[in-house]
mmCIF file of the N, C-alpha and C atoms, coordinates in Angstrom:
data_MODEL
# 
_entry.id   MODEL 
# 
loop_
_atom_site.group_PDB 
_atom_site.id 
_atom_site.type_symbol 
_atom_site.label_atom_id 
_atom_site.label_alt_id 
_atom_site.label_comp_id 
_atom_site.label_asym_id 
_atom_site.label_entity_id 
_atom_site.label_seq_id 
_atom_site.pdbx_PDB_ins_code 
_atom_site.Cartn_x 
_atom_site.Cartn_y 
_atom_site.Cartn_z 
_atom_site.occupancy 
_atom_site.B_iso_or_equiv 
_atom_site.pdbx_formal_charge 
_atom_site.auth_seq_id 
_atom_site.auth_comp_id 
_atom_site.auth_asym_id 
_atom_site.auth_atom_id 
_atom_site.pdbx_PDB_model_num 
ATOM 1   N N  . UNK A 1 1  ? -12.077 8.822  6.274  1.00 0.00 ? 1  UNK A N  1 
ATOM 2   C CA . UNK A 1 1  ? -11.421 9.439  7.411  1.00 0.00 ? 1  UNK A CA 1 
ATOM 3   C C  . UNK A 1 1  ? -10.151 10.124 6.932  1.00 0.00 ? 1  UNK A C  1 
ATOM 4   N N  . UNK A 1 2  ? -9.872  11.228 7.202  1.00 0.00 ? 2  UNK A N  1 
ATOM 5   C CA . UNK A 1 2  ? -8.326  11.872 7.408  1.00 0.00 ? 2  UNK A CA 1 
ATOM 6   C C  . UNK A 1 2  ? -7.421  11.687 8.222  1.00 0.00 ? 2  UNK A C  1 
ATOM 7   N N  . UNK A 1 3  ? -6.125  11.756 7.677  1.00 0.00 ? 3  UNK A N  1 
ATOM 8   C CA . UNK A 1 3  ? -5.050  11.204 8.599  1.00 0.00 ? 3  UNK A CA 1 
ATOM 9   C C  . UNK A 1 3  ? -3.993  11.994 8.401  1.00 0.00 ? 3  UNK A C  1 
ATOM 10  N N  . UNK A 1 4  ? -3.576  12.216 9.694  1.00 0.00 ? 4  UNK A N  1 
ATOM 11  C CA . UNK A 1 4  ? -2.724  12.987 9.603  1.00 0.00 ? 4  UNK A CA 1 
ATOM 12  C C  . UNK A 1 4  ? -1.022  11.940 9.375  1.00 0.00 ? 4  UNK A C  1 
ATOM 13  N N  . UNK A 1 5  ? 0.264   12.240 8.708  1.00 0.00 ? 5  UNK A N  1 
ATOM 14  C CA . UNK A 1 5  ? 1.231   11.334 8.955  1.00 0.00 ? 5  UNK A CA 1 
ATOM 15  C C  . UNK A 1 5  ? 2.305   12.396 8.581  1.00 0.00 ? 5  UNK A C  1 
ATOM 16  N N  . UNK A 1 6  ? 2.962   12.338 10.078 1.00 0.00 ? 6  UNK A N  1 
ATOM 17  C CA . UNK A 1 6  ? 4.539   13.059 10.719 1.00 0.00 ? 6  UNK A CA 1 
ATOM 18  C C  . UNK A 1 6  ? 5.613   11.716 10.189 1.00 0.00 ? 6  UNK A C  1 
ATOM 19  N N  . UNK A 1 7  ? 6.268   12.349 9.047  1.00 0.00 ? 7  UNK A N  1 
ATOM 20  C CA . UNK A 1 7  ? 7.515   11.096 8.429  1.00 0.00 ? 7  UNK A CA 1 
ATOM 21  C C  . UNK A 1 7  ? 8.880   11.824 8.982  1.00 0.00 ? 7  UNK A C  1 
ATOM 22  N N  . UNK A 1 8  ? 9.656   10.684 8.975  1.00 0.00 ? 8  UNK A N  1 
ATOM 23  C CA . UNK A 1 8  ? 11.124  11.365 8.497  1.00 0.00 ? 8  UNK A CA 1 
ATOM 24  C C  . UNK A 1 8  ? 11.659  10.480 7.672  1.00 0.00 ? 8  UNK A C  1 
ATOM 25  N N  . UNK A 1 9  ? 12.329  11.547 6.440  1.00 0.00 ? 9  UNK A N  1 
ATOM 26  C CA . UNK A 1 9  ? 12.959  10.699 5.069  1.00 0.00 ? 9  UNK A CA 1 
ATOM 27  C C  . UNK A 1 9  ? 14.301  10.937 5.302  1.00 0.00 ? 9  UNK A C  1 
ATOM 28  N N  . UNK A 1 10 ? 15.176  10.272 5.028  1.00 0.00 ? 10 UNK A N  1 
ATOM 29  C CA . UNK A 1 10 ? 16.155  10.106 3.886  1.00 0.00 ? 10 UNK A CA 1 
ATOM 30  C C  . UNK A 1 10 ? 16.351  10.685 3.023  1.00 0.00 ? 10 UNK A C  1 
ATOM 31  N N  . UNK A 1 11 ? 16.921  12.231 2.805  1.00 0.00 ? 11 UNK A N  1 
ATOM 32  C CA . UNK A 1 11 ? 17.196  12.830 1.779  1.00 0.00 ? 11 UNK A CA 1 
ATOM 33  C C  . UNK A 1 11 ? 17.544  12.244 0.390  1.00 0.00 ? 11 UNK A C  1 
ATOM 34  N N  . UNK A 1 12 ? 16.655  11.166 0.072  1.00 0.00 ? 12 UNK A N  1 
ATOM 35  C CA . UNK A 1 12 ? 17.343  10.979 -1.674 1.00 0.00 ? 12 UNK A CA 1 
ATOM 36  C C  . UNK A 1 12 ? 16.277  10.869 -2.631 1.00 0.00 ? 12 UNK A C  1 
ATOM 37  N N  . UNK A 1 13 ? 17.309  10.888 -3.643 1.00 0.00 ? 13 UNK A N  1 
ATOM 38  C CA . UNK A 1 13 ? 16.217  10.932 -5.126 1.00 0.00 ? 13 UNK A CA 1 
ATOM 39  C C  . UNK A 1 13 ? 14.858  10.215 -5.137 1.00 0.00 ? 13 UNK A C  1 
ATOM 40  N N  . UNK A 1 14 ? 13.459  10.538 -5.407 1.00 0.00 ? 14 UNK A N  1 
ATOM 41  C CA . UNK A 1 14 ? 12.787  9.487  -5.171 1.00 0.00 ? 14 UNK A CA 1 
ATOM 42  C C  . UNK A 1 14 ? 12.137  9.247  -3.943 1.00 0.00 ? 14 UNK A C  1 
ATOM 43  N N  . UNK A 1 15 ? 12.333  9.482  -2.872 1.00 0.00 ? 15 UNK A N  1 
ATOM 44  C CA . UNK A 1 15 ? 11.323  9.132  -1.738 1.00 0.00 ? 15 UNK A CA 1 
ATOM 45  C C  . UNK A 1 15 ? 10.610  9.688  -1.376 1.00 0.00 ? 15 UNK A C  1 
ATOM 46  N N  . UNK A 1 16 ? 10.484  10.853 -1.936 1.00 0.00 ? 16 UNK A N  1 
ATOM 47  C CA . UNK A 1 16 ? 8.497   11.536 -1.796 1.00 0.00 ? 16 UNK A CA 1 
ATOM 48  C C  . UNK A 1 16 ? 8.036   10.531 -2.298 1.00 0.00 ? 16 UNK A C  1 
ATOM 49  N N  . UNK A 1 17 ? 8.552   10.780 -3.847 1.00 0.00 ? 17 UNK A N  1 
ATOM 50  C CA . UNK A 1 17 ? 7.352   9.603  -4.711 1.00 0.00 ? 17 UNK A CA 1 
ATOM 51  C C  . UNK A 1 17 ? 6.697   8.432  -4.245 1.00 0.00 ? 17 UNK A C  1 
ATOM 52  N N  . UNK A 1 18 ? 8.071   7.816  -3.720 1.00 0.00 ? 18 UNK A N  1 
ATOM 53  C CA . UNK A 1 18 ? 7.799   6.185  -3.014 1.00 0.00 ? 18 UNK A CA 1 
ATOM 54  C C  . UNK A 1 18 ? 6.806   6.725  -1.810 1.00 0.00 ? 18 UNK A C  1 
ATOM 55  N N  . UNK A 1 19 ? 6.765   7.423  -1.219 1.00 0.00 ? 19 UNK A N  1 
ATOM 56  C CA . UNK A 1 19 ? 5.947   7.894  -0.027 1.00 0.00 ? 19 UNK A CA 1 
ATOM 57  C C  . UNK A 1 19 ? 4.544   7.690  -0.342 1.00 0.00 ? 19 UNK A C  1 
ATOM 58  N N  . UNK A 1 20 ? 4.313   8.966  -1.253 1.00 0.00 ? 20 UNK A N  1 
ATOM 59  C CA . UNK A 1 20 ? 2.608   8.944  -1.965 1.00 0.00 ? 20 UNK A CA 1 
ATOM 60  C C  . UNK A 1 20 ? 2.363   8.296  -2.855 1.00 0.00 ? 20 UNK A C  1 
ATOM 61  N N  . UNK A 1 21 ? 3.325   7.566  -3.639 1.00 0.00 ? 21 UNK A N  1 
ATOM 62  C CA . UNK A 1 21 ? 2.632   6.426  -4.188 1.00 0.00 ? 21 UNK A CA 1 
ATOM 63  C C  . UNK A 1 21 ? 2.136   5.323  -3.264 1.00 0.00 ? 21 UNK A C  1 
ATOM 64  N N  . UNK A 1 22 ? 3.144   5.151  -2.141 1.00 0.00 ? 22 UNK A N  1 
ATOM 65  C CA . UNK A 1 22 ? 2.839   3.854  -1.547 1.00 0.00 ? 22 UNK A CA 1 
ATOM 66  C C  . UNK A 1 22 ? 1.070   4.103  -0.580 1.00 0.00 ? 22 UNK A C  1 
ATOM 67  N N  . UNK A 1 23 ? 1.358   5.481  -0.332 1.00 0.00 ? 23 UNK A N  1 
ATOM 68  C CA . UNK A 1 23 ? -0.093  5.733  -0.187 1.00 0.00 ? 23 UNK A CA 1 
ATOM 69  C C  . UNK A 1 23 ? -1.311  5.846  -0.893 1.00 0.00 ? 23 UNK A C  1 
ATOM 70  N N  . UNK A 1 24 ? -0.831  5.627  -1.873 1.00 0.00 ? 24 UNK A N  1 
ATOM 71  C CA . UNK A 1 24 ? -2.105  5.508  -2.786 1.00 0.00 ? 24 UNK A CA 1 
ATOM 72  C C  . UNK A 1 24 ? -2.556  4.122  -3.496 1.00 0.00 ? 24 UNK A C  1 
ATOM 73  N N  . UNK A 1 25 ? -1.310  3.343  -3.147 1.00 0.00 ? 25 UNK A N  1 
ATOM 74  C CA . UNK A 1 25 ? -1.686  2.040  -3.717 1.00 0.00 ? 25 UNK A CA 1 
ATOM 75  C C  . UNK A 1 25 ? -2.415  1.356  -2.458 1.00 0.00 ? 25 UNK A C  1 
ATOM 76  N N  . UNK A 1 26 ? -2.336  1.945  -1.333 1.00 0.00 ? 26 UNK A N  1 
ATOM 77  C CA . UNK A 1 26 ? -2.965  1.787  -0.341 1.00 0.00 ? 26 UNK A CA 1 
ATOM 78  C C  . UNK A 1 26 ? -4.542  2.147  -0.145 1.00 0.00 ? 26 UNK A C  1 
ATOM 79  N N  . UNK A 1 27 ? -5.110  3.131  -0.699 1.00 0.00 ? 27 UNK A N  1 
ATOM 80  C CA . UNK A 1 27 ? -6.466  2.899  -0.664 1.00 0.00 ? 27 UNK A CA 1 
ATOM 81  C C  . UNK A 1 27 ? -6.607  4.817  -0.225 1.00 0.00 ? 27 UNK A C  1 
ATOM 82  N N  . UNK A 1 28 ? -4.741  5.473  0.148  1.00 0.00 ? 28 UNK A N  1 
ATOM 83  C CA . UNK A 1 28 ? -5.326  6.878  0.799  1.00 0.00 ? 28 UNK A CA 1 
ATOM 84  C C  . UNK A 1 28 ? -4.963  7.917  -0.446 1.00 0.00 ? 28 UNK A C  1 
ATOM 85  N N  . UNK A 1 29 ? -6.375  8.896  -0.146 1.00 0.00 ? 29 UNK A N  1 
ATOM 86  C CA . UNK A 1 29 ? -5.505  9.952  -1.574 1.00 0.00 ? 29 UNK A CA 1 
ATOM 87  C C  . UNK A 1 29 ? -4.981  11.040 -1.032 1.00 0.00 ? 29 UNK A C  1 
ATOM 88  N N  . UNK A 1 30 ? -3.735  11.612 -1.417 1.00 0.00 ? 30 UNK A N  1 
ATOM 89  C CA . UNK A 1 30 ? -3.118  12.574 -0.241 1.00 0.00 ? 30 UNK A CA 1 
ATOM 90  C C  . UNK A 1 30 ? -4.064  14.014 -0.587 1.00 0.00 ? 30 UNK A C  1 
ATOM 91  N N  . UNK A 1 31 ? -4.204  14.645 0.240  1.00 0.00 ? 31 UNK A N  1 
ATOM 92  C CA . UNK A 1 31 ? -4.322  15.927 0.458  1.00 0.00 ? 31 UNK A CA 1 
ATOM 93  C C  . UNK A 1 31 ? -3.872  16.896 0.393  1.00 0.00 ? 31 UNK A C  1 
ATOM 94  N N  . UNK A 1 32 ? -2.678  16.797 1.326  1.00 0.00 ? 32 UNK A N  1 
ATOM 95  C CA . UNK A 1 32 ? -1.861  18.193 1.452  1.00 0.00 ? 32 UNK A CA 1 
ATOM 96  C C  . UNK A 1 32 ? -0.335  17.431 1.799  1.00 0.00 ? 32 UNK A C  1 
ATOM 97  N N  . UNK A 1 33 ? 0.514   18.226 1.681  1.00 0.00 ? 33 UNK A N  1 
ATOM 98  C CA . UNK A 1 33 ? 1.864   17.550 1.807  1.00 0.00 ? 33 UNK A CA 1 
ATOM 99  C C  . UNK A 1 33 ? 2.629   18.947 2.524  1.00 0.00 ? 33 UNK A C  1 
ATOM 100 N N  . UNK A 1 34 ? 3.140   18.877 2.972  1.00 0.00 ? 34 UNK A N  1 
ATOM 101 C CA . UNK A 1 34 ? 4.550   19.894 3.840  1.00 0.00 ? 34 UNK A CA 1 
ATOM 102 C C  . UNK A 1 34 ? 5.519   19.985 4.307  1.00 0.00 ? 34 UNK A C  1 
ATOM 103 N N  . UNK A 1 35 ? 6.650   20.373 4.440  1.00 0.00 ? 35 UNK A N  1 
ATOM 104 C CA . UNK A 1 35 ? 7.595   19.414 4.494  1.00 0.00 ? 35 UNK A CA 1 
ATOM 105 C C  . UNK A 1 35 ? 8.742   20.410 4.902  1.00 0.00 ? 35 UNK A C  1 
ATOM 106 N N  . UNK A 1 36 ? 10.074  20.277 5.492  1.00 0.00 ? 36 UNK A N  1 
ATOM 107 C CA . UNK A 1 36 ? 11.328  21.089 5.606  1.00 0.00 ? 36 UNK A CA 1 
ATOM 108 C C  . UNK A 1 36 ? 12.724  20.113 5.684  1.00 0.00 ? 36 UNK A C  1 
ATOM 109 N N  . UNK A 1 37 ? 13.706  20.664 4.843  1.00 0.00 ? 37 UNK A N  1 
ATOM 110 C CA . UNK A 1 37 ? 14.539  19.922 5.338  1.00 0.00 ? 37 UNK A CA 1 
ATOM 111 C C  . UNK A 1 37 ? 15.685  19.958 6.254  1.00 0.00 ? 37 UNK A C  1 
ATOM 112 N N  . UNK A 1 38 ? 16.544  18.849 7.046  1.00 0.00 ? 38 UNK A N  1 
ATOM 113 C CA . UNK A 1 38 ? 16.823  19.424 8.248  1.00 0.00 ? 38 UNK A CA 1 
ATOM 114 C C  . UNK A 1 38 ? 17.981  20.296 7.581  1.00 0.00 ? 38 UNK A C  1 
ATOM 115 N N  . UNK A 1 39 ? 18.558  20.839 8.828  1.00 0.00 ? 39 UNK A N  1 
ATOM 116 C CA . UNK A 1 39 ? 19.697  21.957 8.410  1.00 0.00 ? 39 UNK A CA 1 
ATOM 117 C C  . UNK A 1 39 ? 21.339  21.276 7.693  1.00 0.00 ? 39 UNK A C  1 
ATOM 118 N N  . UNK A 1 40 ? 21.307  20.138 7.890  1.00 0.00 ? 40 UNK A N  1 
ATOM 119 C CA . UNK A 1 40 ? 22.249  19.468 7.445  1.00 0.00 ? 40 UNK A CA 1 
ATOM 120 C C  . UNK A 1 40 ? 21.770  18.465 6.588  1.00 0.00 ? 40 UNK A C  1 
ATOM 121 N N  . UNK A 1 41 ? 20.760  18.949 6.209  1.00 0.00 ? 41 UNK A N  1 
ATOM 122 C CA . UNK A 1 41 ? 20.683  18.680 4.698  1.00 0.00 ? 41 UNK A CA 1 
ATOM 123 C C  . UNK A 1 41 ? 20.461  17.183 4.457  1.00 0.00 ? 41 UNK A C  1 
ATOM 124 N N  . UNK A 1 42 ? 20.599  15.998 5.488  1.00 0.00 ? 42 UNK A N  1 
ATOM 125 C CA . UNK A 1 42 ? 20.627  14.668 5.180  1.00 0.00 ? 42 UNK A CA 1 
ATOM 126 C C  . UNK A 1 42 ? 19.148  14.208 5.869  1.00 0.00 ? 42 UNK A C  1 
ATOM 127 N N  . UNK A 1 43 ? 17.934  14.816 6.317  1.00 0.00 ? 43 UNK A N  1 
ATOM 128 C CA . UNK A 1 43 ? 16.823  14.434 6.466  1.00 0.00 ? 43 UNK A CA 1 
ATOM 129 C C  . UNK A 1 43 ? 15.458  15.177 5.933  1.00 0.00 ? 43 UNK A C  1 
ATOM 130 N N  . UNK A 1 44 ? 14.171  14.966 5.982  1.00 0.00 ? 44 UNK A N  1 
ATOM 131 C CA . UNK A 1 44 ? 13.369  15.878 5.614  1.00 0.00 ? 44 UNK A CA 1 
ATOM 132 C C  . UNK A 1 44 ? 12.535  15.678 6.181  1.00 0.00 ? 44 UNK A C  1 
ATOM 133 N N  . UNK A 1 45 ? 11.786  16.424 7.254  1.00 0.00 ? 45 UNK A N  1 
ATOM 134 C CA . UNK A 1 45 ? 10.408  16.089 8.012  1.00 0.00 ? 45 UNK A CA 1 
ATOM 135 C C  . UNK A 1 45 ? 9.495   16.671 6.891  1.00 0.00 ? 45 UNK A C  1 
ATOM 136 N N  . UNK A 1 46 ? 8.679   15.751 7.342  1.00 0.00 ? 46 UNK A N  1 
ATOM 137 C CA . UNK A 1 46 ? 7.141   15.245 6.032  1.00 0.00 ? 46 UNK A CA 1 
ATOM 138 C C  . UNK A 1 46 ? 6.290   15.615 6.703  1.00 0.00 ? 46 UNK A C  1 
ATOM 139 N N  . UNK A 1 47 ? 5.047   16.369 6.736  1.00 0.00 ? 47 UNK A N  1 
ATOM 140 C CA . UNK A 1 47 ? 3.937   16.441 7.647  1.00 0.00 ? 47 UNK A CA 1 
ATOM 141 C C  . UNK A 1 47 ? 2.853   15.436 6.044  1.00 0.00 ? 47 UNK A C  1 
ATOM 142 N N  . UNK A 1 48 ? 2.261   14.587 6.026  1.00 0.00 ? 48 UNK A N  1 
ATOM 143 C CA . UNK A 1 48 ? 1.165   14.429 5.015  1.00 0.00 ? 48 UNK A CA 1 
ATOM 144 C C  . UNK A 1 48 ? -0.141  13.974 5.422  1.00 0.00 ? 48 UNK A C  1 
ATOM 145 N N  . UNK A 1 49 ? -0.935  14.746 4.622  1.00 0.00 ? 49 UNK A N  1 
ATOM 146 C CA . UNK A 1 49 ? -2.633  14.630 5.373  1.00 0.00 ? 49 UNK A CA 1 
ATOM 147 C C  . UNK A 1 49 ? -3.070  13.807 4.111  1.00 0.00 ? 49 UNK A C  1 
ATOM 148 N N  . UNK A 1 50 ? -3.829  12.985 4.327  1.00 0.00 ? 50 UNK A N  1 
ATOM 149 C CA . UNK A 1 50 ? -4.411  11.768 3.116  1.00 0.00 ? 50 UNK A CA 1 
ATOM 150 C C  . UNK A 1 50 ? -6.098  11.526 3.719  1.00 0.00 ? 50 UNK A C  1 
ATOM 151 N N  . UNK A 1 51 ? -6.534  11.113 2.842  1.00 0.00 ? 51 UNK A N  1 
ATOM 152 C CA . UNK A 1 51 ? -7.570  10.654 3.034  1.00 0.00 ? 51 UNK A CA 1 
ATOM 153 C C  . UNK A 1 51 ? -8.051  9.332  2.389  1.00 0.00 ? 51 UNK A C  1 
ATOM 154 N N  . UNK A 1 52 ? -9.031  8.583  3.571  1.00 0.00 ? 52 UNK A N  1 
ATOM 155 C CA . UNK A 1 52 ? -9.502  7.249  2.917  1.00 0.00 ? 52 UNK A CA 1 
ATOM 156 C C  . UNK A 1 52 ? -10.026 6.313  3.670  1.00 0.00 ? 52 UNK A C  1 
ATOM 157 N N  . UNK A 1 53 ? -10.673 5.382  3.393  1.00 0.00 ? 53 UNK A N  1 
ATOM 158 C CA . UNK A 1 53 ? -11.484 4.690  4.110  1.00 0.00 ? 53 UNK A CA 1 
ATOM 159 C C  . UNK A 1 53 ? -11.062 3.367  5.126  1.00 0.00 ? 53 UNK A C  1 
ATOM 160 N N  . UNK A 1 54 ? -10.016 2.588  4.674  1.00 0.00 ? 54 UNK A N  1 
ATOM 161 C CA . UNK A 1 54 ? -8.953  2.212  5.094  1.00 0.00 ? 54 UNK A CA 1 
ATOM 162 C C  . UNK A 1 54 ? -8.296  2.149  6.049  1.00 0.00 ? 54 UNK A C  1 
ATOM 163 N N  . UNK A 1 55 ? -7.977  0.791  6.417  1.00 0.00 ? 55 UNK A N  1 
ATOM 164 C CA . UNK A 1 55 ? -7.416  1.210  7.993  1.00 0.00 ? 55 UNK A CA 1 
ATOM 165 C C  . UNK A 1 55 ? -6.010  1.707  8.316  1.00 0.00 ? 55 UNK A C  1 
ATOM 166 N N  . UNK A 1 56 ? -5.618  2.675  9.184  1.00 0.00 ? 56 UNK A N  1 
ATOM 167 C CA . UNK A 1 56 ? -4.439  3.153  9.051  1.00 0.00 ? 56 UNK A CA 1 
ATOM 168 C C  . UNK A 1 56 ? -3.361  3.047  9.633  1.00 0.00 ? 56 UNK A C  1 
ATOM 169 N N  . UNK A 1 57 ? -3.582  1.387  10.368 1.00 0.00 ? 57 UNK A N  1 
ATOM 170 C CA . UNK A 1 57 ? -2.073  0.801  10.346 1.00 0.00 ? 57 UNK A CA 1 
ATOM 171 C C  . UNK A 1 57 ? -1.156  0.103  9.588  1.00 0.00 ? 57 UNK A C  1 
ATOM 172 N N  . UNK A 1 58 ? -2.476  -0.188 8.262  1.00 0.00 ? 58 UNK A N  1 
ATOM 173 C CA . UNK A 1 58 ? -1.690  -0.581 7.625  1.00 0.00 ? 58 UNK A CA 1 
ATOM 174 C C  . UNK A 1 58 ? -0.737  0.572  6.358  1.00 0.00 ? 58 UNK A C  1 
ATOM 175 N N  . UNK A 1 59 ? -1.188  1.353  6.263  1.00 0.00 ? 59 UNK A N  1 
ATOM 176 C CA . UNK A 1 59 ? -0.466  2.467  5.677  1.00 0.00 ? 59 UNK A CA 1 
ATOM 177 C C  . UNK A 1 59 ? 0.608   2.318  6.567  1.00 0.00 ? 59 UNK A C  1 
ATOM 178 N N  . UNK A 1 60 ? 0.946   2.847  8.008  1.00 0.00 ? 60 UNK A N  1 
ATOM 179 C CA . UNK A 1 60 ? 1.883   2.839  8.879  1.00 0.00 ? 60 UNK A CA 1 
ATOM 180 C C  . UNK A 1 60 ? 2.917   2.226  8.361  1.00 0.00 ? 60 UNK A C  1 
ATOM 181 N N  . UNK A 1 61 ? 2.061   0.637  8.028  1.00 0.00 ? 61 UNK A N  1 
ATOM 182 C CA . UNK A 1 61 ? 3.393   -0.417 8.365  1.00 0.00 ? 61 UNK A CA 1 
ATOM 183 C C  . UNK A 1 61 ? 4.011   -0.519 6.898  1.00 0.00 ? 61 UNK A C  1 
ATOM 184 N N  . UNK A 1 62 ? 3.410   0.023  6.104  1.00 0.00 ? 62 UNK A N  1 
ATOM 185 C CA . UNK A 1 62 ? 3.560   -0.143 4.471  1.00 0.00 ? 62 UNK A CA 1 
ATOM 186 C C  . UNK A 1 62 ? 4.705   0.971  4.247  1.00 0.00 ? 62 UNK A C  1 
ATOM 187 N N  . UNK A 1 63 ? 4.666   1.893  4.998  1.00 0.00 ? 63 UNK A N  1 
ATOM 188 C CA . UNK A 1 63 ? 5.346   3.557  4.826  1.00 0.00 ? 63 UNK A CA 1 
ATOM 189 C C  . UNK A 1 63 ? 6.824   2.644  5.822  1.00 0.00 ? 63 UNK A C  1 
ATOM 190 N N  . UNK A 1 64 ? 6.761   1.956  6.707  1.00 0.00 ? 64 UNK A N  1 
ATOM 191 C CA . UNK A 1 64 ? 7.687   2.117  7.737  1.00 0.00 ? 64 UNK A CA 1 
ATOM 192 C C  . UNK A 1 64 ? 8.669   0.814  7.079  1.00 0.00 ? 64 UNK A C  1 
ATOM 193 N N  . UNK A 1 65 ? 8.440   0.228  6.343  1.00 0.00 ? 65 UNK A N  1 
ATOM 194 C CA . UNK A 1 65 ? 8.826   -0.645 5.145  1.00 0.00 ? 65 UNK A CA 1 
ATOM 195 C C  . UNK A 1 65 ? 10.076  0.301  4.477  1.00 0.00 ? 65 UNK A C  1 
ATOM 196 N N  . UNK A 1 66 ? 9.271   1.208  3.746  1.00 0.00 ? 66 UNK A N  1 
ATOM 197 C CA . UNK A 1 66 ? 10.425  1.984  2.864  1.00 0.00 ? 66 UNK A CA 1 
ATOM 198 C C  . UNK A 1 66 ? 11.948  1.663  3.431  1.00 0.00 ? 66 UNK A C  1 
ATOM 199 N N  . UNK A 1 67 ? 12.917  2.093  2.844  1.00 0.00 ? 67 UNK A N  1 
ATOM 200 C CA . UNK A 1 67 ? 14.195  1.752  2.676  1.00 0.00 ? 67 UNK A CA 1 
ATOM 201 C C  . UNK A 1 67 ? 14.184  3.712  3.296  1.00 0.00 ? 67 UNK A C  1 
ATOM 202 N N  . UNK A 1 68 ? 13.808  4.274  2.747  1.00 0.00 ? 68 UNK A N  1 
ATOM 203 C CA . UNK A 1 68 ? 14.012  6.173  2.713  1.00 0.00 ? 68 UNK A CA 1 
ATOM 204 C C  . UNK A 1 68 ? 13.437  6.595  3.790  1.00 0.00 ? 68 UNK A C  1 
ATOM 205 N N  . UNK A 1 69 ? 12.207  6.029  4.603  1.00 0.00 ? 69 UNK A N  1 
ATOM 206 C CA . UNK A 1 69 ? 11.692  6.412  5.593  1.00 0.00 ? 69 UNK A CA 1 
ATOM 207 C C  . UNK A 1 69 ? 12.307  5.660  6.953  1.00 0.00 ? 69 UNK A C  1 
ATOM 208 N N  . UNK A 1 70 ? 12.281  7.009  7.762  1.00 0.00 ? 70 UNK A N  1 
ATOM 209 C CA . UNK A 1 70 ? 13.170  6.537  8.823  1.00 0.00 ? 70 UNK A CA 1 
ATOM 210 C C  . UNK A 1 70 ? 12.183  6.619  10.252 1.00 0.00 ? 70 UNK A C  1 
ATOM 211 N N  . UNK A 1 71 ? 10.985  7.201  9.910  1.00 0.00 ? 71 UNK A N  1 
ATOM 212 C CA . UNK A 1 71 ? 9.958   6.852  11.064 1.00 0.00 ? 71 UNK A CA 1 
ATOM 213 C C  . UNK A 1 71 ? 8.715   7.347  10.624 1.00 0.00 ? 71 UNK A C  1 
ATOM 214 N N  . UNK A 1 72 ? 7.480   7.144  10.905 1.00 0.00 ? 72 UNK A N  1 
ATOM 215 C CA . UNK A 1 72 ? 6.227   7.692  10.683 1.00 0.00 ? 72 UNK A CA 1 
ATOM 216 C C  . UNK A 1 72 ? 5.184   7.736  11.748 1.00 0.00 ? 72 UNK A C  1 
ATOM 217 N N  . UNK A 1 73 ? 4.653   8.703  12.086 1.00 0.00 ? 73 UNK A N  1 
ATOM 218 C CA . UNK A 1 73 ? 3.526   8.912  13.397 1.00 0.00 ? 73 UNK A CA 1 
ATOM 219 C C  . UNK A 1 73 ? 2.173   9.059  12.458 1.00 0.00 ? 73 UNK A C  1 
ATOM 220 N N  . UNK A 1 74 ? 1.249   8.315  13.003 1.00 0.00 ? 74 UNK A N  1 
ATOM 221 C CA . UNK A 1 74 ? 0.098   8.452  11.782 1.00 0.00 ? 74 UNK A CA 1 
ATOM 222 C C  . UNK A 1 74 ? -1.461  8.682  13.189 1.00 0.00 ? 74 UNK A C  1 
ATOM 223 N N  . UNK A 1 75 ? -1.700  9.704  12.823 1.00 0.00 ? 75 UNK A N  1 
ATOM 224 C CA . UNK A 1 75 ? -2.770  10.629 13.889 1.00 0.00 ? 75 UNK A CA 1 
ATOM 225 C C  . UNK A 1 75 ? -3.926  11.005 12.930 1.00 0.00 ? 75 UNK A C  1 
ATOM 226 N N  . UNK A 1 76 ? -5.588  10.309 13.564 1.00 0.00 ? 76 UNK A N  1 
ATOM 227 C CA . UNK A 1 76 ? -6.623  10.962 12.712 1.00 0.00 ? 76 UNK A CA 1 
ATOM 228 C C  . UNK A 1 76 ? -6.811  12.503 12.817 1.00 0.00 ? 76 UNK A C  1 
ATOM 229 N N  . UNK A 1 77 ? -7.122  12.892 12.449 1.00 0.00 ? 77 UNK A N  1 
ATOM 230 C CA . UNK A 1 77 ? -7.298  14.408 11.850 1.00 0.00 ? 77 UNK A CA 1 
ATOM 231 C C  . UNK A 1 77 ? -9.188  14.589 12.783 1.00 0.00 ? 77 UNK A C  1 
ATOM 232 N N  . UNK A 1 78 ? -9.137  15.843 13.120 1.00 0.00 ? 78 UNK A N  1 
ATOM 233 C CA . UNK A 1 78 ? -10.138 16.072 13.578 1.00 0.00 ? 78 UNK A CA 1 
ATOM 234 C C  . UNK A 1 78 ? -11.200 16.417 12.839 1.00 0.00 ? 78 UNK A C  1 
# 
């Protein structure tokens, strides 16, 4: 299944990585990634599409863990 996941980070060194790694130690392989950061420079909305078989609250709760992530909306993909 595909999933869609709306983040918001924490502008710092390192928390993409922690992002898609933590998704991948999870069971999802990302897809596509997109992203902007806000205008003041101290957040970054994440759009990331992953895929995997896996259920996807637990990604949710694994992502909402992070220290860098400050929220995540996780929506299947059509």
């Amino acid at each position: 299944m595909r999933y869609q996941l709306d983040l918001t980070l924490r502008q710092a060194e390192g928390a993409l990585a922690r992002v898609l790694g933590a998704a991948e130690r999870r069971g999802f392989r990302p897809l596509a990634v997109d992203g902007e950061a806000q205008a003041d420079g101290d957040r970054w909305y994440l759009r990331l599409t992953v895929e995997g078989d896996r259920d996807d609250s637990n990604l949710q709760h694994q992502l909402a863990k992070l220290y860098d992530c400050l929220s995540v909306e996780v929506s299947q993909c059509q």
